[in-house]
C-alpha positions, -999 to +999 in steps of 0.1 A: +075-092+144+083-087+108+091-116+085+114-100+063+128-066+067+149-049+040+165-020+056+180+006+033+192+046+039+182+072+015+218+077+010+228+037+005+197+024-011+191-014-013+181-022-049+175-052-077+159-074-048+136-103-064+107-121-037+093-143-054+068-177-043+070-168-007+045-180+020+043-159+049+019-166+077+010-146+111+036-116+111+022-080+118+050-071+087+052-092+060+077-072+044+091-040+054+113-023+032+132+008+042+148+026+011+144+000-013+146+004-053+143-016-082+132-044-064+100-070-076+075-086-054+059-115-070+035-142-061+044-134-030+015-147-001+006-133+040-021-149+057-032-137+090-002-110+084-014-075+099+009-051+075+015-068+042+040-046+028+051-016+035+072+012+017+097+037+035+119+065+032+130+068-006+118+040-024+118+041-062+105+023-091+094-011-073+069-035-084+045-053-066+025-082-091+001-113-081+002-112-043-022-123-021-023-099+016-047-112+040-051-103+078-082-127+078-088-121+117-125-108+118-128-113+154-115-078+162-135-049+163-136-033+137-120-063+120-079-059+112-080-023+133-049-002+114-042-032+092-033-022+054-022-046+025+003-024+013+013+008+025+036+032-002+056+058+018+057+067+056+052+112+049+085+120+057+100+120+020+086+106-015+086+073-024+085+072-061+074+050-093+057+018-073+030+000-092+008-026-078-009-050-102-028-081-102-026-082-065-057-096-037-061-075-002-084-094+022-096-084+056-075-053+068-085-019+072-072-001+047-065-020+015-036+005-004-024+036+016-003+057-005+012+082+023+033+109+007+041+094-029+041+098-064+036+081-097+022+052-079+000+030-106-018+004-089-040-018-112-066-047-113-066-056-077-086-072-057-097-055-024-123-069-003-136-075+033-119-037+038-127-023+068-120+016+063-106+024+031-099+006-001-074+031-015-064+062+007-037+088-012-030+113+019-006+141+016+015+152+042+035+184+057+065+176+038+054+150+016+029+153-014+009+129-031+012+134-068+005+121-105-013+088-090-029+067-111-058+040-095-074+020-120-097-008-124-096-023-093-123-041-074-131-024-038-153-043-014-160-032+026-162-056+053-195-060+075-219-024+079-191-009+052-159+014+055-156+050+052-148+051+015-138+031-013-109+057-023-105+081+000-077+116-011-072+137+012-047+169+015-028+181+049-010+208+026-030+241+025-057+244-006-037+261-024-004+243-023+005+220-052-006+188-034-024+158-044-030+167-081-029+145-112-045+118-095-064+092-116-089+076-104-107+055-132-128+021-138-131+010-101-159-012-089 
């Protein structure tokens, strides 16, 4: 079930789209947002919500500020298995320009997953109880994950701890052009 879906093609993009003060509670998407651009995400809140947000196809130059993601379900094993807070492309084509600031991930498994995008800034969030990652920037066969910038951002695991706090990794060969000009800087 998603609670609201914004469903956009790369050629008819939805864009200047405002959420603001929403309450979402018990979805497995919060918000998922097909081709999306321009659009702001603000104070928005998802408790017990598997997928907080998620970003496909072409989106460009959205902003995601002061939101609260939480799966808070620790009864499974490993706690909020394949859950992410918010999830920025889906490796088919590059989503673009999306910064995430200010924002608090609890209790999923992988806090921001950047899959296949570039120039995504995400700054001074809050990450905890993760399960597997905190931040994950993965390339893939046809799209790369470029000129990312993750900074100052608190990153804590949940239980006997996750794999890694950021986590980059590269399906292109070594030396393709993939996964470079990231910034990682100032986490805890």
């Amino acid at each position: 079930y998603t609670a609201i879906r914004n469903n956009g093609t790369t050629a008819n993009q939805n864009s200047y789209h405002t959420y603001r003060d929403i309450f979402i509670d018990g979805f497995e998407f919060g918000f998922d947002c097909n081709a999306v651009s321009s659009s702001s995400f603000i104070n928005c809140q998802a408790a017990y919500t598997h997928k907080g947000i998620t970003f496909s196809l072409q989106c460009l130059n959205n902003a995601v500020s002061q939101c609260t993601l939480a799966e808070m379900d620790t009864s499974a094993t490993p706690p909020a298995a394949n859950g992410y807070g918010i999830k920025v492309g889906d490796g088919t084509i590059n989503c673009e320009g999306t910064q995430i600031d200010s924002c608090t991930i609890y209790g999923v498994a992988r806090g921001l997953w950047v899959h296949g995008s570039i120039d995504v800034l995400a700054s001074k969030n809050i990450l905890d109880a993760i399960a597997e990652f905190g931040v994950i920037a993965d390339s893939t066969g046809s799209a790369g994950s470029v000129n990312n910038n993750f900074s100052d951002n608190y990153i804590g695991v949940a239980g006997s701890g996750g794999s890694a706090g950021v986590y980059l990794v590269n399906a292109f060969a070594g030396t393709d052009s993939q996964n470079n000009g990231t910034i990682v800087r100032g986490n805890e």
